[in-house]
C-alpha positions as CSV (number, residue, x, y, z in Angstrom):
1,X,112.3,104.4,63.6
2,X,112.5,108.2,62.4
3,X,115.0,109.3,65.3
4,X,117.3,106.1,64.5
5,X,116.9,106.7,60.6
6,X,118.1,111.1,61.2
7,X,120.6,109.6,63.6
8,X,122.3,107.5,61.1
9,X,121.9,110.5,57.9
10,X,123.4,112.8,60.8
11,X,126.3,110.8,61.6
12,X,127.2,109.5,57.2
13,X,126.8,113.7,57.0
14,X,129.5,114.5,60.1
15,X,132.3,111.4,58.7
16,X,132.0,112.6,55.0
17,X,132.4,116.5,55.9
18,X,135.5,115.5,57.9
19,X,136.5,113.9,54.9
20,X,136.1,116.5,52.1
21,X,136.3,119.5,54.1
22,X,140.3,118.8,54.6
23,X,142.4,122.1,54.0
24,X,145.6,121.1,52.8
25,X,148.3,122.9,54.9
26,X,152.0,123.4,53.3
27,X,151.1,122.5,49.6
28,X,153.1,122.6,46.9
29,X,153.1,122.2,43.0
30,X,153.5,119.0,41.3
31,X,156.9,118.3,40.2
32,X,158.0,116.2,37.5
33,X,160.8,113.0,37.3
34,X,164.0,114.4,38.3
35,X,163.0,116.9,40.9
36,X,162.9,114.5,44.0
37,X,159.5,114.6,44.6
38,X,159.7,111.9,46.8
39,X,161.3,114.1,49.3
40,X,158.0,116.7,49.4
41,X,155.6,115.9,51.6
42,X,152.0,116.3,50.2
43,X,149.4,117.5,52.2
44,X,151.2,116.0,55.2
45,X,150.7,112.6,53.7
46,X,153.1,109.8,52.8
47,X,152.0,110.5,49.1
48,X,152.6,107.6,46.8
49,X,155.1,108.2,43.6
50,X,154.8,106.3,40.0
51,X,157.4,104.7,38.4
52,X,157.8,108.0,36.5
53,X,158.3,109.6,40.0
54,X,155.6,112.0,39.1
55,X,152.9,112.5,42.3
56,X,149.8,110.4,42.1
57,X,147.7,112.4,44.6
58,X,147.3,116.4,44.0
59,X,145.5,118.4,46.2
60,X,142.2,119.9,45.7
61,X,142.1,123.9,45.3
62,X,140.9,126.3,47.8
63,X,138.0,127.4,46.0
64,X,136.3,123.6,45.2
65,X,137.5,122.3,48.7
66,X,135.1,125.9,49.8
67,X,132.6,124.9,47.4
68,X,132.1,121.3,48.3
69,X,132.0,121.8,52.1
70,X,129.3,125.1,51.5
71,X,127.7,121.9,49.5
72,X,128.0,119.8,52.4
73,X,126.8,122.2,54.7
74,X,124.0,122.7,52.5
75,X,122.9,118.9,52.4
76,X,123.4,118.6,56.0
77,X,121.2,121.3,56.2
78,X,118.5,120.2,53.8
79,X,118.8,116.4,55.4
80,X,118.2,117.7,59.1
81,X,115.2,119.9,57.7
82,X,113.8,116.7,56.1
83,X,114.3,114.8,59.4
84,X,112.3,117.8,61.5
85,X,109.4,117.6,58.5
86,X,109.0,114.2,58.9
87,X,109.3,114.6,62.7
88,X,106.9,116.9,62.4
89,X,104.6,114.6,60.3
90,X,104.9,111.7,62.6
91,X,104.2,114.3,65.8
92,X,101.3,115.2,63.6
93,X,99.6,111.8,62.6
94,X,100.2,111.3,65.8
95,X,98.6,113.9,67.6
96,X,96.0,113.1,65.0
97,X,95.5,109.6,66.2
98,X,95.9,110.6,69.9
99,X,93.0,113.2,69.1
100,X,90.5,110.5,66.8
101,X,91.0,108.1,69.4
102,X,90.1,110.5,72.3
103,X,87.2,111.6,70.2
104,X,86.1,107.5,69.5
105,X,86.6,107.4,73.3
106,X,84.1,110.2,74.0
107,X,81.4,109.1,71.7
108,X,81.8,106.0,73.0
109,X,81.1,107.3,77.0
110,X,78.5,109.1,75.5
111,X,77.0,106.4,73.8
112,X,77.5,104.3,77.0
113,X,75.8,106.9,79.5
114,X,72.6,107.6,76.7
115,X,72.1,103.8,76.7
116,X,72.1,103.7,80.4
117,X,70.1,106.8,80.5
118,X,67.3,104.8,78.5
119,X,67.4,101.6,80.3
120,X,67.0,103.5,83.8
121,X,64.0,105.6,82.5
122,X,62.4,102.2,80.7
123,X,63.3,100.3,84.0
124,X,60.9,103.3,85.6
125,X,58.7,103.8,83.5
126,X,57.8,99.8,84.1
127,X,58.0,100.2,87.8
128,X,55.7,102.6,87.1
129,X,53.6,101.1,84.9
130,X,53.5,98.2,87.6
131,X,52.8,100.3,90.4
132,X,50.0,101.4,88.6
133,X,48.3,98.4,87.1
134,X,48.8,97.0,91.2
135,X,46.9,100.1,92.2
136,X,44.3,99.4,89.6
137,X,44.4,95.9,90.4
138,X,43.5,96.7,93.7
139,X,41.0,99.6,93.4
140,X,39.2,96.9,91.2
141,X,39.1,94.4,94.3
142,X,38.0,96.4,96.0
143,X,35.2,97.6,94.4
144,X,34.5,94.2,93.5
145,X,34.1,93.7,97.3
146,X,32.3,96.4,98.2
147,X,29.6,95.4,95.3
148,X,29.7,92.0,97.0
149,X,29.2,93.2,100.1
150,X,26.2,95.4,99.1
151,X,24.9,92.8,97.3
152,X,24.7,90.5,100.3
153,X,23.8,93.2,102.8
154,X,21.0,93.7,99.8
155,X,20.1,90.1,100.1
156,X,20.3,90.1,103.9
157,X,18.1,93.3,103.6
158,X,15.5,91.5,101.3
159,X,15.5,88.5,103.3
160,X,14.7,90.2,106.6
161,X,12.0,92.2,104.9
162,X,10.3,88.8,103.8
163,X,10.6,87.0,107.4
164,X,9.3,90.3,108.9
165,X,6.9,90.5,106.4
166,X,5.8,86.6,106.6
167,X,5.6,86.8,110.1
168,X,3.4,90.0,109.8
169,X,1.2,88.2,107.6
170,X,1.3,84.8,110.0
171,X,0.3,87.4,112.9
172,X,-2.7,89.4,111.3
173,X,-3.5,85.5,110.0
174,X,-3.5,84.3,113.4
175,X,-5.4,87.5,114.7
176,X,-8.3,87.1,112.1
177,X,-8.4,83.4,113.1
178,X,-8.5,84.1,116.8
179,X,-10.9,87.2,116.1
180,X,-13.5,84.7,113.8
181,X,-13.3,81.9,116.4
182,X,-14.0,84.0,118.9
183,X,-16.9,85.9,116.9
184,X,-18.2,82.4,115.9
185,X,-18.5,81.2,119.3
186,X,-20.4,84.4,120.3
187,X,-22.9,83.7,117.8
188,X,-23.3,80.2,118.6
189,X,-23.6,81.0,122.6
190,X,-26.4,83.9,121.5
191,X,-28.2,81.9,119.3
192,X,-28.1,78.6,121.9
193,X,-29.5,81.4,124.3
194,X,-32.2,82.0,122.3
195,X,-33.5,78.9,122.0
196,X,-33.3,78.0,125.2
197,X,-33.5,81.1,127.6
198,X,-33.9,78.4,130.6
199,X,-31.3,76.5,130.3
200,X,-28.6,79.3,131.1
201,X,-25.9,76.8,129.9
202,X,-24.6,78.8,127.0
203,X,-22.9,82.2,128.2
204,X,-21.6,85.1,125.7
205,X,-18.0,84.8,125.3
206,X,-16.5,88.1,126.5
């Protein structure tokens, strides 16, 4: 839009200063009705006469034909320094919204990797925290079974200690019954001796 809009300006500047900047070549003064003026050429032109046959057209002097192309050159000047300041503004914005963009691009990244960042330390940290309630988990299991385990070998222990000790107590029962029946026999044989020395029918159990 700005390089069509300076070519256009350029190209008004170059057709006017062709225009105005003209030197006349072979010029000469004015004459009035009854000189044949129509027979002088003006400025090299075909120059149109009045009915008085006085010349319409008259050239420009040296001096403002000099002054209006210095003024030409001038405004050509000052036009193509406006189009390079507003180049130079559009390259600027430009460069500006290249740069704000590039700089919304970077925060953005950074944004992006941060957020990743977190989620793949809180994805560890709750692998983590899983490993360690499994491990906990299974520490407590296993206590659990060996308090089972010792409770039943406890039991077992307790158990066995109350046969052995019943059939302690069955034996030294069975002993004292064997041991009285044996002592009340003996005391029945002696005193069936006694009484009857003859008889020899009662003997002393050994």
């Amino acid at each position: 839009m700005i390089l069509t809009f300076a070519f256009c300006i350029t190209l008004i500047q170059l057709s006017t200063a062709q225009v105005f900047s003209f030197n006349p070549r072979n010029s000469h003064p004015n004459v009035i009705q009854g000189q044949h003026a129509h027979n002088i050429p003006q400025n090299n032109l075909n120059t149109v006469l009045a009915n008085n046959r006085a010349s319409i057209a008259r050239p420009l002097p040296y001096g403002n034909i000099n002054n209006l192309f210095n003024s030409n050159t001038n405004l050509n000047l000052a036009n193509a320094q406006l189009v390079n300041t507003e180049l130079a503004n559009a390259e600027l914005e430009n460069a500006k919204f290249a740069n704000t963009q590039l700089a919304n691009a970077e925060i953005a990244n950074a944004r992006l990797a941060n957020a990743q960042i977190t989620n793949a330390e809180l994805a560890n940290a709750k692998f983590a925290n899983s490993q360690i309630a499994k491990a906990q988990l299974a520490n407590a299991e296993l206590a659990n079974a060996k308090f089972a385990n010792a409770q039943f070998a406890n039991a077992e222990l307790t158990n066995a200690k109350y046969a052995n000790a019943q059939i302690n107590n069955a034996e030294i029962a069975n002993t004292r019954a064997l041991q009285s029946n044996w002592l009340n026999r003996n005391v029945y044989a002696e005193k069936t001796n006694l009484e009857n020395p003859n008889l020899g029918l009662n003997k002393r159990v050994e």
